[in-house]
N, C-alpha and C positions, 0 to 999 in steps of 0.2 A: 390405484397407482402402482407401476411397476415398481416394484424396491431396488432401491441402490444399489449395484453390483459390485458389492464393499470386495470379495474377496479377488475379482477380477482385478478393479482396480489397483489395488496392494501389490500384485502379482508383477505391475509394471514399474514398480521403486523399488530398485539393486536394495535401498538401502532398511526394507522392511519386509522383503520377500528373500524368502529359503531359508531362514530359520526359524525354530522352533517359541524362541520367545524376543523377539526385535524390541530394542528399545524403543520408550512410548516419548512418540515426538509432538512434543503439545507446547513448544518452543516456535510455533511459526509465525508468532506475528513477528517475530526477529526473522524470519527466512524458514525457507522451507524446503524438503526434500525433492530430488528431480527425478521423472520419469528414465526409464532408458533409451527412449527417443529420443530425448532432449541431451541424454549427455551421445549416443549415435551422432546426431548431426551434427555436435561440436566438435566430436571428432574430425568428422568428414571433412567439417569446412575448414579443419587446419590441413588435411590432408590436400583436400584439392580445390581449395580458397583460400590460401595461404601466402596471395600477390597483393597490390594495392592496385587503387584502382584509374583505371585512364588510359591502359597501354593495349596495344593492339592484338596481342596474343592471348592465346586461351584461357590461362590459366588467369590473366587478368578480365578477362570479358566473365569467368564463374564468378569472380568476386563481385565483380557489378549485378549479377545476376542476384546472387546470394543478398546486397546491399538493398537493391529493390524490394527483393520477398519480403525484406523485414522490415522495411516502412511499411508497407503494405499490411502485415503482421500487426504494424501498431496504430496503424489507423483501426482495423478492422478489430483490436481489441477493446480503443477505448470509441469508437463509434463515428470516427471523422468521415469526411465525406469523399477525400483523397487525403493520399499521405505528404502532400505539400508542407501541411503542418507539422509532420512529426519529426522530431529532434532525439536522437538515439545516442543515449552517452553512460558515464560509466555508475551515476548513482543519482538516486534521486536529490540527492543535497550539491551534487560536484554540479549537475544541471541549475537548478535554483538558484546557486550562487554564481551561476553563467551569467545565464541570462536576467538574474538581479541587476545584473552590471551595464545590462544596454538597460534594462527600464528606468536605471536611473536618471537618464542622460534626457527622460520625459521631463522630469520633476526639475521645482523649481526651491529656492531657499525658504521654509515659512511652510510649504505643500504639506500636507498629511497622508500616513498611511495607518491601515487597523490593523491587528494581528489580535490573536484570540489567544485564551488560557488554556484553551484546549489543544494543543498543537505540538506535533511535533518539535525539535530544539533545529529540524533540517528545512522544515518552515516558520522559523522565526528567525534564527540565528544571519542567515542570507540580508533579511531588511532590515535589522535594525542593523548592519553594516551600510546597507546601503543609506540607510536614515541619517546615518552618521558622517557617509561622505558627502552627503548632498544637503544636510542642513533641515533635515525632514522632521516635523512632529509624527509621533509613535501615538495611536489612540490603541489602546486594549478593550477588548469587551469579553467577558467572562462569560463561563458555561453555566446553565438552570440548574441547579443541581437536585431540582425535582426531576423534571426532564431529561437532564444529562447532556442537554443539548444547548448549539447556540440557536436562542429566539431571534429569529428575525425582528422584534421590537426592540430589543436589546442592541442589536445591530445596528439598526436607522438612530438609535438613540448617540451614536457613536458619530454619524457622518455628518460630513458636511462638505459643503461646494471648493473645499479647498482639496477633500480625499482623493488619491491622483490611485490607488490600489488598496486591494482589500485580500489580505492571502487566510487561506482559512481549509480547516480539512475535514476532507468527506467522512471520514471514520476515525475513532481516536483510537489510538495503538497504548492507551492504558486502560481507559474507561469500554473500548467496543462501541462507544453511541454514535451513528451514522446521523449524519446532518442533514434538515430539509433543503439541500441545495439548490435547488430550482428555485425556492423563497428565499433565501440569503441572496443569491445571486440576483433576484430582483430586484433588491433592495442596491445593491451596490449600481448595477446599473442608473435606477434613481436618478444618484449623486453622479453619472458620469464615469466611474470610476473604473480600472481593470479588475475583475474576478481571475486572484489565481487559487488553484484547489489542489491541494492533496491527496488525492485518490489512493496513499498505497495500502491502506489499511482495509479499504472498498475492495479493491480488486479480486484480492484472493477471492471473495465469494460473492460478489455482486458485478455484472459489467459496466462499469461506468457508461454516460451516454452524452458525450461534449455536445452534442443538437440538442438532446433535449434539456440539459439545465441549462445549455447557452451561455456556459463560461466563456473567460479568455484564456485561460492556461489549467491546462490540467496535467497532472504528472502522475505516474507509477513505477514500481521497480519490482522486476521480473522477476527475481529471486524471491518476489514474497507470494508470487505466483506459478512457483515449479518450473522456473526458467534458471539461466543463467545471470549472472553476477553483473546486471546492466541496468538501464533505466528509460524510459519514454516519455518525452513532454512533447506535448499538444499543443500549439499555439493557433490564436486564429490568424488566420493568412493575412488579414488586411491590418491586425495588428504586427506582427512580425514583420509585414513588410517596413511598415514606419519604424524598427529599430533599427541603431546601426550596430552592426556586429563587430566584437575582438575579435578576429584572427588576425590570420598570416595574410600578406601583403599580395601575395599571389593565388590564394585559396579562392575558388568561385563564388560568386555574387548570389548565386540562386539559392532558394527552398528547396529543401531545408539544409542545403551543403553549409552555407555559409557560417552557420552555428556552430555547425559538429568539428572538434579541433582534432587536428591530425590525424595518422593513419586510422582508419573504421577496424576494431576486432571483429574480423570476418569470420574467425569461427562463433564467435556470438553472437553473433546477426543468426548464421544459423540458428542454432539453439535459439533464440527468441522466434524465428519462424517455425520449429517444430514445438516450440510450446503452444503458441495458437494452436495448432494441427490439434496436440492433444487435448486442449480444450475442447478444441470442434468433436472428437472424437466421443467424448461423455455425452455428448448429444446425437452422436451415432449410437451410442449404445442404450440409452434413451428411445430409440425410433426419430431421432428429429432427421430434416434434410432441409435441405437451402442453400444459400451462401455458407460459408466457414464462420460468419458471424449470426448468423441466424442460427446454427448447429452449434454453440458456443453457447448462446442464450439458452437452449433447450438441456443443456450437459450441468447451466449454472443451477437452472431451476430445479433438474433433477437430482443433486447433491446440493442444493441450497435446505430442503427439504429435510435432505440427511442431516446434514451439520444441524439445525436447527433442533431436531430430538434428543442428540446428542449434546448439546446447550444446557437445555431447558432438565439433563439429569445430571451436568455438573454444575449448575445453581442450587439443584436441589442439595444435592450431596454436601456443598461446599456451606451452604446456610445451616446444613443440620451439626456442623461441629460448633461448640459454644467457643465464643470469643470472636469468630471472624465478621470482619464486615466487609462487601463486596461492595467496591465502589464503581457502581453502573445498574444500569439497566436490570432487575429482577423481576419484574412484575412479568409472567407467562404473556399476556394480555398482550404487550407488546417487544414482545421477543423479535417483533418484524426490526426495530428500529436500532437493532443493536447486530455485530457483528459476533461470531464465537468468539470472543478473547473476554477473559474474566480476571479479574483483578482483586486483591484482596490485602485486607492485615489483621491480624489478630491485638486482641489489648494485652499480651502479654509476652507470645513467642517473635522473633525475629522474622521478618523475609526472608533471610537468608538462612535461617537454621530451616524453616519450609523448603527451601530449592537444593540444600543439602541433602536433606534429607530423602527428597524425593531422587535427589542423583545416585543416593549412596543405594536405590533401587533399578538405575536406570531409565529414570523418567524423568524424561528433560523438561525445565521450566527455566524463565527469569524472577532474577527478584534483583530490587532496586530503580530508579528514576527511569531505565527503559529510554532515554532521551526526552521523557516527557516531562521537563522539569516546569514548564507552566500549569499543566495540571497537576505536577507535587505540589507545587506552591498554595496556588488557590485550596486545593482541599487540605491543606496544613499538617500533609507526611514531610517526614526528614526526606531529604533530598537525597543522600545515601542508601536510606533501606528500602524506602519507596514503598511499594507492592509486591506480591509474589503475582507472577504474569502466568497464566495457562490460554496457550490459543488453538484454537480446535482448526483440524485440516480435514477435510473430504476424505483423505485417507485413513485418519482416526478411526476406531472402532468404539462399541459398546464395554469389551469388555476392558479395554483401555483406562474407560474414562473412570469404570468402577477398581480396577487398579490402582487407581491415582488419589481417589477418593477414598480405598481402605489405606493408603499410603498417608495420604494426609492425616489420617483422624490417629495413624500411630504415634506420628509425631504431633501432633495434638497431646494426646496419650501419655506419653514417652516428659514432656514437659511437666505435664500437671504430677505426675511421679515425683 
């Protein structure tokens, strides 16, 4: 296998290329650094996409130009078949609690939805609002925590012919455990019900594939993907049509306008269309060719590869200091089923004295709930300190990660003193 072309890549982030010792950014399941491609065409499109769009002159026809490339962009990252579907707006939660608001107007008083312990607080938070305005039962089902996962048995054990949705995510952004969604999504089907999914933990290092799990809604946010400050939700088309949408009274009727509220940040359309690009590009540099989503696939599996070695030596590292416990995924065996983000707490030191301490080196981490307060809950951390969060990016290095790891074990060190 050709090896990861770590230092080419690095060479394209302003913000880890031309000096000598770059802060260690292992903070990305919060967000992550951007190429200079990505911030180039945000420039541009303020420069010369800087109109709105409808009007007959040029500078409005680049906007629309610009507006296309980046549905297209986001069909083509999470696998749709046109971008009829795709809904482009400013976060994955300001989306979710959108379009919450037409699915409730499906549901009836007494109707049920599920929502999982393993979730984001930006996929829970949206339905039990909605649960609330429409008079809806809340069913929970809880993660294996041998597995780390939700079991599809566990799941059917929750449903019934009253479940009108089922929101649940593809990767947990405390634990790393990526979900059999193609079997959850089965399962919800079943009972009738909508599959919505949270893909943004997926993204950074897997491409989502909405045909093949055959959700109804999928969502991601670019920024956890070397994009810009925005987000993409996927609907299926014969779904969405059956909603009615919030806007404006005069805003277009069609797919996917009719979602998207007010003026589009055209320069961030850009930047979400040169993020694709530089995706596709790790697959040029790979040898791959095809469509941009087929070059895309071949860029993930060849830095999927990478991230993954780079994994499996800070589990090691992190399990050889005494006191921590890593809650997720350890076992090498199946290192497929978890994404890089490692989580941890020690029985004596702080989170927070951990991501201090690491700062007071320049190595960015989180520590505390991360928004994931239904997996603080279930696993019975305080809601405040939480875990100390490390997320591993394509752009991470080897000797990074052992950085972080004689970092760690100082303050380790530095405590038991």
């Amino acid at each position: 296998m050709t090896p990861f072309p770590i230092d080419c890549v690095r060479a394209r982030f302003p913000a880890i290329a031309g000096t000598d010792r770059p802060p260690v950014f292992l903070d990305n399941a919060a967000g992550t650094q951007v190429p200079q491609s990505v911030i180039d065409a945000v420039a541009q499109g303020m420069a010369q996409g800087a109109c709105n769009l409808g009007g007959k002159f040029a500078g409005s026809r680049r906007a629309m130009d610009i507006w296309d490339a980046a549905h297209q962009a986001g069909a083509d990252i999470v696998g749709a078949p046109t971008p009829r579907g795709v809904i482009i707006g400013s976060s994955m939660t300001a989306l979710t609690m959108h379009i919450s608001r037409s699915i409730g107007r499906l549901c009836q008083p007494g109707d049920e939805i599920v929502l999982t312990r393993m979730d984001h607080e930006g996929d829970v938070a949206p339905w039990l609002l909605m649960a609330r305005d429409h008079g809806l039962t809340v069913r929970w089902v809880s993660f294996d925590t041998d597995s780390w996962q939700i079991e599809p048995e566990a799941l059917r054990a929750v449903m019934s012919q009253r479940t009108r949705l089922v929101a649940m995510n593809y990767a947990s952004n405390m634990t790393g455990s990526i979900n059999d969604m193609a079997a959850l999504v089965r399962v919800v089907h079943e009972f009738g019900a909508l599959a919505y999914v949270d893909a943004v933990q997926l993204t950074p290092h897997r491409l989502p594939d909405v045909v093949a799990i055959d959700c109804d809604f999928l969502v991601c946010s670019a920024y956890k993907f070397f994009g810009p400050h925005m987000a993409v939700l996927w609907g299926r088309e014969s779904v969405l049509e059956g909603l009615e949408a919030y806007k404006c009274r005069c805003s277009s009727d069609e797919l996917p306008e009719r979602f998207e509220l007010g003026t589009p940040q055209t320069e961030l359309l850009a930047g979400l269309v040169a993020t694709a690009d530089y995706l596709a590009s790790l697959g040029d540099l790979a040898g791959h060719t095809g469509t941009r989503r087929e070059r895309m696939l071949g860029g993930y599996a060849a830095f999927g590869a990478y991230e993954t070695a780079l994994t499996l030596r800070l589990i090691e590292g992190i399990l050889a200091i005494p006191g921590i416990t890593i809650h997720g995924i350890t076992n090498p065996n199946r290192i497929a089923q978890r994404v890089p983000t490692v989580s941890f707490t020690h029985d004596r030191i702080a989170t927070h004295a951990f991501a201090q301490g690491l700062a007071d080196q320049d190595i960015c981490v989180w520590s505390g709930h991360n928004y994931a307060l239904e997996p603080a809950r279930q696993l019975g951390l305080d809601e405040d300190t939480g875990v100390v969060r490390l997320a591993i990016a394509h752009y991470n290095t080897g000797e990074e990660i052992e950085r972080t790891l004689a970092a760690l074990a100082a303050v380790a060190a530095a405590a038991r003193a």
